[in-house]
C-alpha positions in Angstrom: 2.3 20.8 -46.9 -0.1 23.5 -48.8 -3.5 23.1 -49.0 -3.7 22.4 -52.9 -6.9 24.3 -54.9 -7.6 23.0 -58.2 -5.7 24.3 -61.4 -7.0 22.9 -64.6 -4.9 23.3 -67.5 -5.1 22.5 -71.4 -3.0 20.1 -72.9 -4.8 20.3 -76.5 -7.5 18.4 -77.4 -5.2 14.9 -79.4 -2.1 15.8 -77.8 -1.1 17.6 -80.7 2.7 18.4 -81.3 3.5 21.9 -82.1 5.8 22.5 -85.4 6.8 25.3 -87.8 4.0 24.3 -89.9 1.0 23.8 -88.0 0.9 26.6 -85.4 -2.6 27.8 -86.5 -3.8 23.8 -85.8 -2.3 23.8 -82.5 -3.5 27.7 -81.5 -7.3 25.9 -83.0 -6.8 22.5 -80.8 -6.4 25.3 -77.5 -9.3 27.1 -78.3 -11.5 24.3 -79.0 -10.0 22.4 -75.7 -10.8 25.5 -73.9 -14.4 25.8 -74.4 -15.3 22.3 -73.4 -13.0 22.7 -70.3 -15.0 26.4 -69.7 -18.2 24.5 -70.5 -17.8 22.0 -68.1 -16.0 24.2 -65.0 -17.5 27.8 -65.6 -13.6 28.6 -65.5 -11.3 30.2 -67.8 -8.3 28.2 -69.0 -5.0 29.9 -67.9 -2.4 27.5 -68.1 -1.2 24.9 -70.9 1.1 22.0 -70.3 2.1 21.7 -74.3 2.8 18.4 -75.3 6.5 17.2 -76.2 7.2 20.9 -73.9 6.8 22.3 -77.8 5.1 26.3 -76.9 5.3 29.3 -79.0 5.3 32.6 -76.7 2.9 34.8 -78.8 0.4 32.2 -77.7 0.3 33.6 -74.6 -0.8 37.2 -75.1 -3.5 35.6 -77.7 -4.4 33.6 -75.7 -4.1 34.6 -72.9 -2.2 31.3 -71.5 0.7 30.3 -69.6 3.1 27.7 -70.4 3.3 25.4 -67.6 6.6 23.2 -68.3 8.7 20.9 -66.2 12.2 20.8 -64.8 12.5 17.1 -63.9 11.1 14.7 -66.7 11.7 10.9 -65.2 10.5 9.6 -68.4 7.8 7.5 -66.5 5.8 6.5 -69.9 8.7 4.3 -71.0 9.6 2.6 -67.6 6.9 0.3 -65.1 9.8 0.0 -62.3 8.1 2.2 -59.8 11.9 2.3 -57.8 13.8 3.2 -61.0 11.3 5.9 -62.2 11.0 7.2 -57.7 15.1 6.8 -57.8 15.3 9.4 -61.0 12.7 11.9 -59.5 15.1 12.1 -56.0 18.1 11.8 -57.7 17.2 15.3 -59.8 15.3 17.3 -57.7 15.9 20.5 -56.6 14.1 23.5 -54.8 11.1 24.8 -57.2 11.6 21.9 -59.5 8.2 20.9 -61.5 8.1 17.2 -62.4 6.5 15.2 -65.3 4.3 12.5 -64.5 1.8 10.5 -66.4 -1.3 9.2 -64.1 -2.0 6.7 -66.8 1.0 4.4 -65.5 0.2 2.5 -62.6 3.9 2.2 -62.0 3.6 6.1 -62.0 1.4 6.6 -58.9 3.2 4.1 -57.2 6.4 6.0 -58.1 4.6 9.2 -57.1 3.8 8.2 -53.8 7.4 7.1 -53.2 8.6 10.1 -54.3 6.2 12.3 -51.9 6.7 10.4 -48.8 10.8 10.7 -49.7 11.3 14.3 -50.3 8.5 15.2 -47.6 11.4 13.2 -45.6 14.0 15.5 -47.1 12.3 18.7 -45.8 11.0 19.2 -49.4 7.0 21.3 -49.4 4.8 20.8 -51.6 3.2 23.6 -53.2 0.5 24.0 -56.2 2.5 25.3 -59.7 1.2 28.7 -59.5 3.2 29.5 -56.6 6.2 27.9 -57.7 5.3 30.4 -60.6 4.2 33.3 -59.4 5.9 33.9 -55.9 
């Protein structure tokens, strides 16, 4: 398994979603989420997780952000079997895959553990998103 370093990313400051008529509210709720993260780490903020996967590309040289998005979306939020939402994950997953999960669930972290301990089984490695990204 890789040695994980931190990676902080924005996911706007209310968990705005991002539509044809509010792109300069969404580009603001960035920004603003952005200084207080930067204010609190001394770090820039490089990578966005947009809510509802909703991203407009010019945000990037703006911004000077990265879309992080997912491949495998278990819908964890809507489901507190731990087996059911582990049984999805597996079930999906390929090589590079980059799965949505919600730490707020405790059914979620159960599920998560599962799923580690069973793909580490299936010769899966886990690796931090920027090198799934940028290798």
């Amino acid at each position: 398994m890789t040695q994980a370093g931190h990676l902080i990313g924005n996911h706007t400051y209310s968990h705005i979603q991002l539509k044809s008529g509010n792109k300069e509210a969404f580009k603001q709720e960035l920004i603003k989420t952005n200084e207080i993260i930067t204010g609190i780490t001394g770090e820039e903020v490089l990578y966005v997780r947009p809510p509802y996967g909703s991203w407009d590309k010019s945000f990037e040289t703006e911004l000077n952000m990265f879309p992080v998005l997912w491949t495998v979306d278990p819908l964890d939020w809507c489901s507190t079997n731990a087996s059911c939402i582990t049984r999805k994950i597996v079930s999906k997953v390929g090589e590079n895959d980059i799965i949505l999960m919600h730490d707020y669930y405790p059914s979620t972290i159960t599920a998560a553990l599962e799923v580690v301990d069973e793909l580490q089984k299936e010769g899966y490695e886990f690796v931090t998103v920027e090198e799934i990204l940028f290798d």
